[in-house]
Biopython code that builds the backbone (N, CA, C, O; Angstrom):
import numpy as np
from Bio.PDB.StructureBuilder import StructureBuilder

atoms = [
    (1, "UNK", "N", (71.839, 105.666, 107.808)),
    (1, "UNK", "CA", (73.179, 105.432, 107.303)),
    (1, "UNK", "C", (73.258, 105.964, 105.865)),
    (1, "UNK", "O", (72.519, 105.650, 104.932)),
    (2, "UNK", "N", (74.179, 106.734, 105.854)),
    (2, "UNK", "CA", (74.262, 107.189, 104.175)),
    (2, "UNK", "C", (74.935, 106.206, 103.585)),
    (2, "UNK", "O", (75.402, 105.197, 104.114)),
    (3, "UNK", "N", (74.993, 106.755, 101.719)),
    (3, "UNK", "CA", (75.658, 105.597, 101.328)),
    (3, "UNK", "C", (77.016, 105.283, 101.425)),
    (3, "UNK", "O", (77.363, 104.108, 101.306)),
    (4, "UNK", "N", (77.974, 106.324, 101.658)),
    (4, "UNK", "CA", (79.148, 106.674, 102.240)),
    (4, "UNK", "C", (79.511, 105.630, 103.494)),
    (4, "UNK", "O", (80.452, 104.847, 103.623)),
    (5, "UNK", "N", (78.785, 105.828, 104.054)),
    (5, "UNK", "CA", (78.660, 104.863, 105.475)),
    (5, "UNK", "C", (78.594, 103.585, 105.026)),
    (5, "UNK", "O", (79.642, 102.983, 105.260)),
    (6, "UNK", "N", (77.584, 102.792, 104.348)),
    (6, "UNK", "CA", (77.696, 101.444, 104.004)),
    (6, "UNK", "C", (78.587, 101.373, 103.437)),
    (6, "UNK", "O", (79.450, 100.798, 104.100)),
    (7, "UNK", "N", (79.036, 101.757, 102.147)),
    (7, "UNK", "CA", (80.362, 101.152, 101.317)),
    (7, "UNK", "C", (81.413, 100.797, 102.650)),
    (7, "UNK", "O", (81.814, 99.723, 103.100)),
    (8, "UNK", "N", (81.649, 102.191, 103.041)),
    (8, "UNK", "CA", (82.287, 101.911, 104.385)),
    (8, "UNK", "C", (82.337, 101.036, 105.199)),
    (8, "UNK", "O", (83.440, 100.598, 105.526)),
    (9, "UNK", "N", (81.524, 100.685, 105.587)),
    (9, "UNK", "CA", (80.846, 99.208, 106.242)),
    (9, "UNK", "C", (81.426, 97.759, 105.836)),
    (9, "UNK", "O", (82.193, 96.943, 106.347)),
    (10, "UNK", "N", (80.681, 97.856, 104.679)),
    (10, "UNK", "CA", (80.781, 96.704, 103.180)),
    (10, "UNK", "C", (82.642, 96.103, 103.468)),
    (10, "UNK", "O", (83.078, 94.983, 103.734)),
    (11, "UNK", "N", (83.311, 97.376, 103.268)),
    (11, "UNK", "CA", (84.620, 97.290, 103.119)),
    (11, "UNK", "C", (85.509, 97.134, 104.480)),
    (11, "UNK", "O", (86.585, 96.585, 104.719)),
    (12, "UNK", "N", (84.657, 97.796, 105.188)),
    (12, "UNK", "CA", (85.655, 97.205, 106.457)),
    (12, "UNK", "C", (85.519, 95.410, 106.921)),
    (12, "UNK", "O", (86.430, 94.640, 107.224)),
    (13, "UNK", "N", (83.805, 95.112, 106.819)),
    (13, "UNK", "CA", (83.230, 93.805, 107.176)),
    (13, "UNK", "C", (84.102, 92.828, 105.968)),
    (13, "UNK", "O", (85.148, 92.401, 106.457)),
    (14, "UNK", "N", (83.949, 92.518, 104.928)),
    (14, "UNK", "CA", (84.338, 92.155, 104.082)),
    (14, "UNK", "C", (86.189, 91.650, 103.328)),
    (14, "UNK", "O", (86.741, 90.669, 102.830)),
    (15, "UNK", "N", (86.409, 92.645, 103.585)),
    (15, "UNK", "CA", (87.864, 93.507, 103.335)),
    (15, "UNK", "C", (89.093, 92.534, 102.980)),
    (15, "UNK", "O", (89.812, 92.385, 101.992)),
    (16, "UNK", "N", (88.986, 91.866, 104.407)),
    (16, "UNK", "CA", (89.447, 91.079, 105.138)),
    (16, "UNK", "C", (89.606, 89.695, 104.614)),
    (16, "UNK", "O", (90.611, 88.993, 104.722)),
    (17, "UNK", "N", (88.361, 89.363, 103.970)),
    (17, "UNK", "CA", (88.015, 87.516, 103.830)),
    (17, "UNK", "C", (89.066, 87.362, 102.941)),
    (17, "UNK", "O", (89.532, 88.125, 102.094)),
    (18, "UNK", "N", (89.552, 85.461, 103.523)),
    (18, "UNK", "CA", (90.486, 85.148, 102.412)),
    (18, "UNK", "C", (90.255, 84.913, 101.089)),
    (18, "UNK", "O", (91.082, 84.882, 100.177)),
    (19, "UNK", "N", (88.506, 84.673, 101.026)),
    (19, "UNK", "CA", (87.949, 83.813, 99.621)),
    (19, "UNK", "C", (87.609, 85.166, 98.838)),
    (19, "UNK", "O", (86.966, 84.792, 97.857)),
    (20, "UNK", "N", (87.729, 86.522, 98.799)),
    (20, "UNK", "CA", (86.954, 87.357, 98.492)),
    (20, "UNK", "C", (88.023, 88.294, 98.023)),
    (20, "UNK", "O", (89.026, 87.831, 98.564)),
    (21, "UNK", "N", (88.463, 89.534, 97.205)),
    (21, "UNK", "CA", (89.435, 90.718, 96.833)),
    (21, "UNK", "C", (88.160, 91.506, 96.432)),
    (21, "UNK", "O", (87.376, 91.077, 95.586)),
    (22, "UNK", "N", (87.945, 93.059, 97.293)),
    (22, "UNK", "CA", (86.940, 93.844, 96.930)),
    (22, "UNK", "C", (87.700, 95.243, 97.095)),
    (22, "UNK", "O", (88.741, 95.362, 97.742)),
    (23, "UNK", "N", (86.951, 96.444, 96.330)),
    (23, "UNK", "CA", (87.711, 97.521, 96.160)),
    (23, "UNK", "C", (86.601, 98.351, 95.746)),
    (23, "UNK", "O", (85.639, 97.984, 95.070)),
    (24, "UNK", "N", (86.869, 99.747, 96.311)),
    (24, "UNK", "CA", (85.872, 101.141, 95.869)),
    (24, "UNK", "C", (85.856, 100.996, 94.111)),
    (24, "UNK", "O", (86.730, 100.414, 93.469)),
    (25, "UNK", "N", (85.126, 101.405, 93.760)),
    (25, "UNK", "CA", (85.400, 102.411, 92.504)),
    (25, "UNK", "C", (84.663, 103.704, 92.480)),
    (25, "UNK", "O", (83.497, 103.598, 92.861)),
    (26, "UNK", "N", (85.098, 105.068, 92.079)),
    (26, "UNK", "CA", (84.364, 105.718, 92.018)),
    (26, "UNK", "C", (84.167, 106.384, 90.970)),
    (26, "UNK", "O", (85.277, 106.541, 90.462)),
    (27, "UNK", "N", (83.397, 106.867, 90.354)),
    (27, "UNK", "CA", (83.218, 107.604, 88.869)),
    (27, "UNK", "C", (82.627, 108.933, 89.411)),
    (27, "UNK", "O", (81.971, 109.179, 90.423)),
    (28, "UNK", "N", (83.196, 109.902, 88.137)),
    (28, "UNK", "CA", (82.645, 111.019, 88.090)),
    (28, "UNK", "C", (83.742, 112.026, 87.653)),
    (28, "UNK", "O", (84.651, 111.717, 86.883)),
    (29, "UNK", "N", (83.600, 113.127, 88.148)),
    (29, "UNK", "CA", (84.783, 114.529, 87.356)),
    (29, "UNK", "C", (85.432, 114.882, 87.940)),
    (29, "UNK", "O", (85.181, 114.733, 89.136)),
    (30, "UNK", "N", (86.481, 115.462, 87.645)),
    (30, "UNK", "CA", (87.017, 116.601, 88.702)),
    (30, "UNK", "C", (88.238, 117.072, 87.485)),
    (30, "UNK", "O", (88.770, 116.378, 86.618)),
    (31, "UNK", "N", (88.419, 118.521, 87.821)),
    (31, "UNK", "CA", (89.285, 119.505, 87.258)),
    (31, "UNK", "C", (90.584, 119.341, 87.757)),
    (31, "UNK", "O", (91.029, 119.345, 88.905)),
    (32, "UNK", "N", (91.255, 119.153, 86.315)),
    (32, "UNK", "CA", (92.847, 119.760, 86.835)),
    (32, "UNK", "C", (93.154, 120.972, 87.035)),
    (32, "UNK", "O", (92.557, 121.922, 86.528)),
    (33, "UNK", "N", (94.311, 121.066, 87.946)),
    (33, "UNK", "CA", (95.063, 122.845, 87.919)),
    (33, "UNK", "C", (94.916, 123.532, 86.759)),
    (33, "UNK", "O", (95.139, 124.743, 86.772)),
    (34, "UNK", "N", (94.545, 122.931, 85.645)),
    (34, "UNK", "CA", (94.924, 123.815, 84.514)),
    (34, "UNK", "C", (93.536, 124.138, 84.199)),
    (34, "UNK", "O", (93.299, 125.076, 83.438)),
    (35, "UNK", "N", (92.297, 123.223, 84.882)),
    (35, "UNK", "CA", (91.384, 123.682, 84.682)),
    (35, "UNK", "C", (90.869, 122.249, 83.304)),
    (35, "UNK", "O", (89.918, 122.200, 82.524)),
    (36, "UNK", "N", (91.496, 121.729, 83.445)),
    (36, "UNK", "CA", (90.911, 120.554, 81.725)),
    (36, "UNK", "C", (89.749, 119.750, 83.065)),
    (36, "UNK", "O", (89.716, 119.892, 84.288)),
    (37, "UNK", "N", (89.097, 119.089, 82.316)),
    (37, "UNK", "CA", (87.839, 118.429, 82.763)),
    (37, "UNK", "C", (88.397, 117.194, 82.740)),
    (37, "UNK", "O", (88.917, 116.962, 81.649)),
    (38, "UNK", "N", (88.541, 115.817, 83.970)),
    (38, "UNK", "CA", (88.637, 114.590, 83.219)),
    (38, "UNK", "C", (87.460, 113.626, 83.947)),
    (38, "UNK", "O", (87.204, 113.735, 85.146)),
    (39, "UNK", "N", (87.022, 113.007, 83.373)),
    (39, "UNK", "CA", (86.206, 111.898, 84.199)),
    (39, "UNK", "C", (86.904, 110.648, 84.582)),
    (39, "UNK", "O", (88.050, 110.405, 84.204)),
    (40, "UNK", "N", (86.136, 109.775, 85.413)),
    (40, "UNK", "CA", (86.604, 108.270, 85.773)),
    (40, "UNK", "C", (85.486, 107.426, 85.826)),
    (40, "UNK", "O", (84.363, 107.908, 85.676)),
    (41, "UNK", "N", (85.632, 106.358, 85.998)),
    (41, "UNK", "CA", (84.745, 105.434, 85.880)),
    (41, "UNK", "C", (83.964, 105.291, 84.631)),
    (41, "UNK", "O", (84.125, 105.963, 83.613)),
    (42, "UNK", "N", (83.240, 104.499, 84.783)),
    (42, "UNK", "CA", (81.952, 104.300, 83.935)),
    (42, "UNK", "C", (80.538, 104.266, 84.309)),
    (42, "UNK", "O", (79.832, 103.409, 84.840)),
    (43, "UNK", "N", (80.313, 105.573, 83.833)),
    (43, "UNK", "CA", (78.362, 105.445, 84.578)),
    (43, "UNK", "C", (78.080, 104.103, 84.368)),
    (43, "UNK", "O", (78.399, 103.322, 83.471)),
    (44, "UNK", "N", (77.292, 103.972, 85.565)),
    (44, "UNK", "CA", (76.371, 102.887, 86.139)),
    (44, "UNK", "C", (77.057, 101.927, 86.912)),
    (44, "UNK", "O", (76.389, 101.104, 87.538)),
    (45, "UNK", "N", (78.373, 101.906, 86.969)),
    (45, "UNK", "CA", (79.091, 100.606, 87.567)),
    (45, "UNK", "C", (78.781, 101.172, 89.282)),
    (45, "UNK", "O", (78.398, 102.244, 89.752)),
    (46, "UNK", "N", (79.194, 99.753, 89.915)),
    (46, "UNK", "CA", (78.597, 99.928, 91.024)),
    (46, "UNK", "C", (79.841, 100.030, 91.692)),
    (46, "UNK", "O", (80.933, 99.878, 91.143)),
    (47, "UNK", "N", (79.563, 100.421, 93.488)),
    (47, "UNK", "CA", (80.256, 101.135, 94.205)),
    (47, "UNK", "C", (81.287, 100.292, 94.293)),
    (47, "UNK", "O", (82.331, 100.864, 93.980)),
    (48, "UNK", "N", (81.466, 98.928, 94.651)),
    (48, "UNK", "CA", (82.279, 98.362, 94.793)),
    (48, "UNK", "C", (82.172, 97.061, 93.799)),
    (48, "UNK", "O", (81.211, 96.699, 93.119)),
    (49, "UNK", "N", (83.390, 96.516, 93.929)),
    (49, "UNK", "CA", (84.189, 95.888, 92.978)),
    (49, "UNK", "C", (84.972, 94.168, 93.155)),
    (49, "UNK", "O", (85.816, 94.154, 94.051)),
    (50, "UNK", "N", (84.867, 93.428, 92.758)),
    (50, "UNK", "CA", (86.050, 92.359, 93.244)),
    (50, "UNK", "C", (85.925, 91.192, 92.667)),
    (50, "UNK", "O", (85.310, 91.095, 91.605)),
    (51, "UNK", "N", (86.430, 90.233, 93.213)),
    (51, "UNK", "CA", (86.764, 88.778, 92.813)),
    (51, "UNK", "C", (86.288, 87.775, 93.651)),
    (51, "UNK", "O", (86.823, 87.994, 94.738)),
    (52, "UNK", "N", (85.482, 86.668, 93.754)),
    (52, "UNK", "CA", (85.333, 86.014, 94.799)),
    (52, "UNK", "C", (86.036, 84.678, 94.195)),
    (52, "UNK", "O", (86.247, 84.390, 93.016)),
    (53, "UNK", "N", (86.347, 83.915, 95.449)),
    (53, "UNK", "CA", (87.408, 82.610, 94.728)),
    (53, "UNK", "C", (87.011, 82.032, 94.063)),
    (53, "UNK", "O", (85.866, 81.594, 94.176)),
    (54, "UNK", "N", (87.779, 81.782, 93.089)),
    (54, "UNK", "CA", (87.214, 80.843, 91.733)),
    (54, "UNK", "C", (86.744, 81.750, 90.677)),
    (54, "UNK", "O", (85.942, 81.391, 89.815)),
    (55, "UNK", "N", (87.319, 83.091, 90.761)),
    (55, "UNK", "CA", (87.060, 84.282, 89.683)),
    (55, "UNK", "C", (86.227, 84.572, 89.225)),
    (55, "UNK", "O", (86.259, 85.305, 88.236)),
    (56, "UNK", "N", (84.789, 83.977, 89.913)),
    (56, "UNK", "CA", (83.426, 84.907, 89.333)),
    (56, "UNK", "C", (83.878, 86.380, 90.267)),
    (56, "UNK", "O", (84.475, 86.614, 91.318)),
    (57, "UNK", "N", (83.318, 87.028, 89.373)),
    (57, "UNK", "CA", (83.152, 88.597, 89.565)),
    (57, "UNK", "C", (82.325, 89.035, 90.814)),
    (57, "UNK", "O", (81.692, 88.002, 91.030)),
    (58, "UNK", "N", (81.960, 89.876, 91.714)),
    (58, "UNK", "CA", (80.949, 90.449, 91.971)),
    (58, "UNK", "C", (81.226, 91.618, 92.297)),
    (58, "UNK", "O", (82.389, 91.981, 92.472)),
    (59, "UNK", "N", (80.083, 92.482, 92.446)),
    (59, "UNK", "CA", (79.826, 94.011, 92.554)),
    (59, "UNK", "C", (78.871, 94.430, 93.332)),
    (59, "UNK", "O", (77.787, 93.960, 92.986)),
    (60, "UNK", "N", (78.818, 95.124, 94.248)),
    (60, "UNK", "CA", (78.138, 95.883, 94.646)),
    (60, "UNK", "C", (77.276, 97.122, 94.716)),
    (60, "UNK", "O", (78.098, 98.038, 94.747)),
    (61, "UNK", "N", (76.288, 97.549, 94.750)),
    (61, "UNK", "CA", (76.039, 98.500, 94.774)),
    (61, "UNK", "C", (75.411, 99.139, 95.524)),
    (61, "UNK", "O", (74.239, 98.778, 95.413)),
    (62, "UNK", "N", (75.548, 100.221, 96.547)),
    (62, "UNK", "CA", (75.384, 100.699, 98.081)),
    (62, "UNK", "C", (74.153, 101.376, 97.975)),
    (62, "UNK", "O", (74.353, 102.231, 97.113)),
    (63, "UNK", "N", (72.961, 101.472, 98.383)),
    (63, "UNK", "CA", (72.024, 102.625, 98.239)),
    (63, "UNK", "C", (71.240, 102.523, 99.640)),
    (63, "UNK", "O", (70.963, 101.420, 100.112)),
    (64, "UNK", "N", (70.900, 103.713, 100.276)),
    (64, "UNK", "CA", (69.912, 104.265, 101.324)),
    (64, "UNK", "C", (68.637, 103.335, 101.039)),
    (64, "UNK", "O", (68.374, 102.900, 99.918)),
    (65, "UNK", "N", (67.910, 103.094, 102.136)),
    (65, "UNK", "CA", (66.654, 102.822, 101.940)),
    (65, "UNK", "C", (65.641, 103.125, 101.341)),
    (65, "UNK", "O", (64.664, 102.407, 101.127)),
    (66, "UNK", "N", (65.843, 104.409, 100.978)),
    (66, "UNK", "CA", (65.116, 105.063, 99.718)),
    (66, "UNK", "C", (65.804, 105.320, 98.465)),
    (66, "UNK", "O", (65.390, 106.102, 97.610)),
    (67, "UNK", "N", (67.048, 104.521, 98.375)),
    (67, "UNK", "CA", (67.921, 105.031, 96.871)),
    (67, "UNK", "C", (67.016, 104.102, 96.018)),
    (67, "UNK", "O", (66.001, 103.474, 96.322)),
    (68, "UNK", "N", (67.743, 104.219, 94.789)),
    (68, "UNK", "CA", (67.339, 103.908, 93.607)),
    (68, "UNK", "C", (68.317, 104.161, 92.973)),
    (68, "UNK", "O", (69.265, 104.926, 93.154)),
    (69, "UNK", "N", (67.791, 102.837, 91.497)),
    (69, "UNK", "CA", (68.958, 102.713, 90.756)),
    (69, "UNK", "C", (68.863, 103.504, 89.798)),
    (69, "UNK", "O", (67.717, 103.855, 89.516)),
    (70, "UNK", "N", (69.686, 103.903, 89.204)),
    (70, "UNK", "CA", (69.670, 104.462, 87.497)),
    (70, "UNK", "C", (69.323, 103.436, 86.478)),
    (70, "UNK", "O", (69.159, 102.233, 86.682)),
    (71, "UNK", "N", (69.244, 104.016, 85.463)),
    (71, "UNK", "CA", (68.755, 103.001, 84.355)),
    (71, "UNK", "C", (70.188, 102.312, 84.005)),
    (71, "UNK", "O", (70.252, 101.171, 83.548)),
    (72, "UNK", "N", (71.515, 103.248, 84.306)),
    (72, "UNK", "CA", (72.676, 103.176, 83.968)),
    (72, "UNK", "C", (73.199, 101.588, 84.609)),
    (72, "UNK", "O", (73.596, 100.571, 84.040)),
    (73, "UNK", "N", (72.974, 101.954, 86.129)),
    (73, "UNK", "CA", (73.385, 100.676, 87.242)),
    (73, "UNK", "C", (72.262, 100.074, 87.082)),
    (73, "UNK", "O", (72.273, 99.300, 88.038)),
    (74, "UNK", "N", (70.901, 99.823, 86.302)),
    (74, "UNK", "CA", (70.369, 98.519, 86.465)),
    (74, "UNK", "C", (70.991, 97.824, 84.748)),
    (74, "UNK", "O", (71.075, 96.619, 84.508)),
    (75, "UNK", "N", (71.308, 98.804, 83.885)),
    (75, "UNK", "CA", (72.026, 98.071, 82.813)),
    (75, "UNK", "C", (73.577, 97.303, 83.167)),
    (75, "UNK", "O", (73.823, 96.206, 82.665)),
    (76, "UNK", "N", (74.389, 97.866, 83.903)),
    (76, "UNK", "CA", (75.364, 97.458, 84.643)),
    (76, "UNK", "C", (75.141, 96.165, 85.386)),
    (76, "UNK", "O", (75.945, 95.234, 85.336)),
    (77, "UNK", "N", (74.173, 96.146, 85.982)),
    (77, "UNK", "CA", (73.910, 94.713, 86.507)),
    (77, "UNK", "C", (73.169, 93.887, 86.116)),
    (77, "UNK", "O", (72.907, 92.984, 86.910)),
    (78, "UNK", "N", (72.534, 93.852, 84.752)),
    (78, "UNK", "CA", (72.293, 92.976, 83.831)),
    (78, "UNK", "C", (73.368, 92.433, 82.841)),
    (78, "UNK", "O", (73.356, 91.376, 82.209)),
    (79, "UNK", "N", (74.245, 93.366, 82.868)),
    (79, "UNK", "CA", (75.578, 93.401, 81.902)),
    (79, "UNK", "C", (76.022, 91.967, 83.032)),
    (79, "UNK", "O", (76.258, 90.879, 82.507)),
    (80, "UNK", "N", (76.099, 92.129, 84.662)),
    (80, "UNK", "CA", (76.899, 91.671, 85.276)),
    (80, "UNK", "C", (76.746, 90.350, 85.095)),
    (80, "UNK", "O", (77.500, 89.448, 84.729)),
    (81, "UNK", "N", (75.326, 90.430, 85.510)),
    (81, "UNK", "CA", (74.562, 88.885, 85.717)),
    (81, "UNK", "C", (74.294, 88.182, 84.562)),
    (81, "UNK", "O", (74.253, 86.952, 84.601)),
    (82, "UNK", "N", (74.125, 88.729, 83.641)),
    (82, "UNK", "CA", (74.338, 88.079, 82.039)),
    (82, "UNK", "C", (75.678, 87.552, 81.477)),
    (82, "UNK", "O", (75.709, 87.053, 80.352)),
    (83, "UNK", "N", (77.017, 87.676, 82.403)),
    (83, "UNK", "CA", (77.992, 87.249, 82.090)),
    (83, "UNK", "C", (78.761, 86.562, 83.727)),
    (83, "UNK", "O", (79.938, 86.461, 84.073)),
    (84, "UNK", "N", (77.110, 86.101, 84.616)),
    (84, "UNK", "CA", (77.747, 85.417, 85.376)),
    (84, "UNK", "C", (78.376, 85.394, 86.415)),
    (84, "UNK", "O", (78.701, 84.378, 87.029)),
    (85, "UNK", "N", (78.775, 87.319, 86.925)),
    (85, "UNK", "CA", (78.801, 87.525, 87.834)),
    (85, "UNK", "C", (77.853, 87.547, 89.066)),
    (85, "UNK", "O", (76.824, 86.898, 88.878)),
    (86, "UNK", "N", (77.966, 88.182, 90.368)),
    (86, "UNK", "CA", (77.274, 88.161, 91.503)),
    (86, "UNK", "C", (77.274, 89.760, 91.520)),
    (86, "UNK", "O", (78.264, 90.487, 91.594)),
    (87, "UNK", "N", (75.576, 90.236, 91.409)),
    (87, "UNK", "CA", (75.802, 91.447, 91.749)),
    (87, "UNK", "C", (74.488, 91.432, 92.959)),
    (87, "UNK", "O", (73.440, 90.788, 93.004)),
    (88, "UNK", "N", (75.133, 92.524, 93.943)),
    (88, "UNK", "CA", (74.157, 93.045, 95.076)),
    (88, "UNK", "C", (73.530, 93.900, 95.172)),
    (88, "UNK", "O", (74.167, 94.689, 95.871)),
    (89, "UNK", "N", (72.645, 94.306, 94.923)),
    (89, "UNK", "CA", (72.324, 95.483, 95.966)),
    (89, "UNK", "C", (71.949, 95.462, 96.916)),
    (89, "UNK", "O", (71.220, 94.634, 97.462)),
    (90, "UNK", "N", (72.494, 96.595, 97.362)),
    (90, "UNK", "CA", (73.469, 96.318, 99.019)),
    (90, "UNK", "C", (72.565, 98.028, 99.747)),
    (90, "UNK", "O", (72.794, 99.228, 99.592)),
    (91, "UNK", "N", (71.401, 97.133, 100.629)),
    (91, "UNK", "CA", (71.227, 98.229, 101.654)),
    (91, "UNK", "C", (71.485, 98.491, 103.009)),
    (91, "UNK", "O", (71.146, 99.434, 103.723)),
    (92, "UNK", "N", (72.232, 97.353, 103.259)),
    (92, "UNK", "CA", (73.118, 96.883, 104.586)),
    (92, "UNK", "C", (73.809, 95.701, 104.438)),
    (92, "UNK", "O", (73.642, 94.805, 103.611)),
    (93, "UNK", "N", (74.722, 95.814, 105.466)),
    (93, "UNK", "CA", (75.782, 94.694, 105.155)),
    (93, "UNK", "C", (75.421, 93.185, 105.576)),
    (93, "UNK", "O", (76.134, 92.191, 105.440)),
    (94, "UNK", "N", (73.886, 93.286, 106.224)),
    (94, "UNK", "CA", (73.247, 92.184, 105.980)),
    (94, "UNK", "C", (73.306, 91.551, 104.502)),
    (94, "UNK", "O", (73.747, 90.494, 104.050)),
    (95, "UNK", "N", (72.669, 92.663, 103.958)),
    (95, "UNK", "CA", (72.300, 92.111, 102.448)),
    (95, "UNK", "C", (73.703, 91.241, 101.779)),
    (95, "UNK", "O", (73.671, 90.163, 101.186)),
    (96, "UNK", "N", (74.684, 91.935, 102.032)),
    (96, "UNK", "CA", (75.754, 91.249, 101.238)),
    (96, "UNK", "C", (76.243, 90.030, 101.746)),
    (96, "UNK", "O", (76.789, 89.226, 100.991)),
    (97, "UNK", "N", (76.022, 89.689, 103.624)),
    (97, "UNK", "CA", (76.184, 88.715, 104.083)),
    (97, "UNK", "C", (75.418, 87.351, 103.836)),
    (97, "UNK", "O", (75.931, 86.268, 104.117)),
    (98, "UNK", "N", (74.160, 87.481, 103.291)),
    (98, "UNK", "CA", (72.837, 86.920, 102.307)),
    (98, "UNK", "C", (73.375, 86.363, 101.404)),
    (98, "UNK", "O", (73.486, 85.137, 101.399)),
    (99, "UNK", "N", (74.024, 87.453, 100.023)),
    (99, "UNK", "CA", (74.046, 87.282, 98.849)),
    (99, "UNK", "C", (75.483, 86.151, 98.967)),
    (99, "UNK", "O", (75.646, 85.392, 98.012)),
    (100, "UNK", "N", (76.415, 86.086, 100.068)),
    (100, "UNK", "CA", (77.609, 85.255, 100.202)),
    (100, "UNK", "C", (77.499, 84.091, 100.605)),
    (100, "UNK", "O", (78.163, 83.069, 100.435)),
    (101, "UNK", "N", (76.116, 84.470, 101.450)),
    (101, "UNK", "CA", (76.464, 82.710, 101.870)),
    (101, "UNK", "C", (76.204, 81.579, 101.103)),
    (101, "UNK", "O", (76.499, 80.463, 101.529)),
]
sb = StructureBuilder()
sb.init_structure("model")
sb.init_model(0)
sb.init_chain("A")
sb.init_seg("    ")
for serial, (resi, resn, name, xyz) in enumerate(atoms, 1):
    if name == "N":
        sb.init_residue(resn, " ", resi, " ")
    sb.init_atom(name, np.array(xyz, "f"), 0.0, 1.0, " ", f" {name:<3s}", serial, name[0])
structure = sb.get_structure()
């Protein structure tokens, strides 16, 4: 399963719950018509995004069985968990079904 595929996953399984609001984010570049450069996101944040009831935060982050994190997304999820959020890493939608219950 690529990581494309899990987020995918993540978001269809998930999506849905009443206690939960989750959402892509994606970072990186892309060119306008005119050719200007703009970015999005913020390196290291993770793939997905949301609210679980009662407004702690959590985040996800999707990787292959052989991914790995950046130094970027393991600072991102010290950032997370140091202020209390729920962060995952997420190598199947087992894992996130784990980290919820």
């Amino acid at each position: 399963m690529t990581e494309t595929d899990l987020v995918n996953s993540i978001l269809l399984e998930f999506g849905a719950r009443p206690d939960l609001r989750i959402w892509r984010q994606n970072t990186g570049a892309a060119r306008t018509s005119r050719g200007a450069l703009v970015r999005f996101g913020i390196p290291g944040q993770a793939d997905i995004s949301g609210i679980l009831s009662g407004g702690r935060r959590i985040e996800i982050e999707c990787k292959t069985k052989t991914g790995r994190q950046t130094k970027e997304q393991k600072a991102w999820q010290a950032m997370i968990e140091r202020f209390g959020g729920l962060y995952v890493l997420a190598r199947s939608v087992e894992d996130v079904r784990r980290a919820l219950a």
